[in-house]
C-alpha positions in Angstrom: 90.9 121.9 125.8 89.3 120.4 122.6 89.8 120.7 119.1 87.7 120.3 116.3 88.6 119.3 113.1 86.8 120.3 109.8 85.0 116.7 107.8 82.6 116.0 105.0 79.5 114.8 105.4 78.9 111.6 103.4 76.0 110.5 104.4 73.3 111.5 107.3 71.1 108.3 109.0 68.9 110.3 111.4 70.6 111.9 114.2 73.9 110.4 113.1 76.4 111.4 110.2 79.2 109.4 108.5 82.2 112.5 107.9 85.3 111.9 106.4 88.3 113.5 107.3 91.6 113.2 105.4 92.6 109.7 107.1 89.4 108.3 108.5 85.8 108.1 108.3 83.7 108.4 111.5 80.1 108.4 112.2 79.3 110.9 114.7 75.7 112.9 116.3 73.9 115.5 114.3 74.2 119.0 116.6 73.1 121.0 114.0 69.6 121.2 111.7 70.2 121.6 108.0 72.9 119.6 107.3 73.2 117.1 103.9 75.8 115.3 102.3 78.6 117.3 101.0 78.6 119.7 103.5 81.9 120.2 105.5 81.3 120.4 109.6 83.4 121.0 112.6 83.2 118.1 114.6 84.2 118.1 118.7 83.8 115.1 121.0 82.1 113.2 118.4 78.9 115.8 117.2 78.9 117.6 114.5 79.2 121.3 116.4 78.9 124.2 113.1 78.7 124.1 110.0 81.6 125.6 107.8 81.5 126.9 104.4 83.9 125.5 101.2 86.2 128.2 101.7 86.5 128.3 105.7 86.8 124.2 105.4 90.2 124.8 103.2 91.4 127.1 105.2 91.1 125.0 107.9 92.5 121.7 106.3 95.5 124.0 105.1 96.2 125.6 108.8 96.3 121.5 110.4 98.6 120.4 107.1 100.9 123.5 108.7 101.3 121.3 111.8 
């Protein structure tokens, strides 16, 4: 079983993102059309898997904090 935890999208080169999560940065593949910087993405074996809005991202971030 995966799981996928919610980034940021800093910058998009191509088919590649940079996200940042709350202790790292990675640079991971582009599954999804339509993304820019700023917007917050669930991210699963490296590739950015859905998109999530600024309120689902919180809720998210707050749940793994609960951990």
């Amino acid at each position: 079983m995966c799981l996928a935890f919610p980034g940021k999208i800093k910058k998009i080169n191509g088919k590649t993102a940079v996200v940042e999560y709350p202790h790292e940065t990675c640079e991971v593949l582009v599954g999804e059309k339509n993304l820019k910087a700023g917007d917050f993405v669930m991210v699963q074996m490296g590739i950015a898997i859905r998109k999530l809005t600024p309120k689902e991202a919180k809720e998210s971030l707050a749940a793994w904090g609960q951990l």
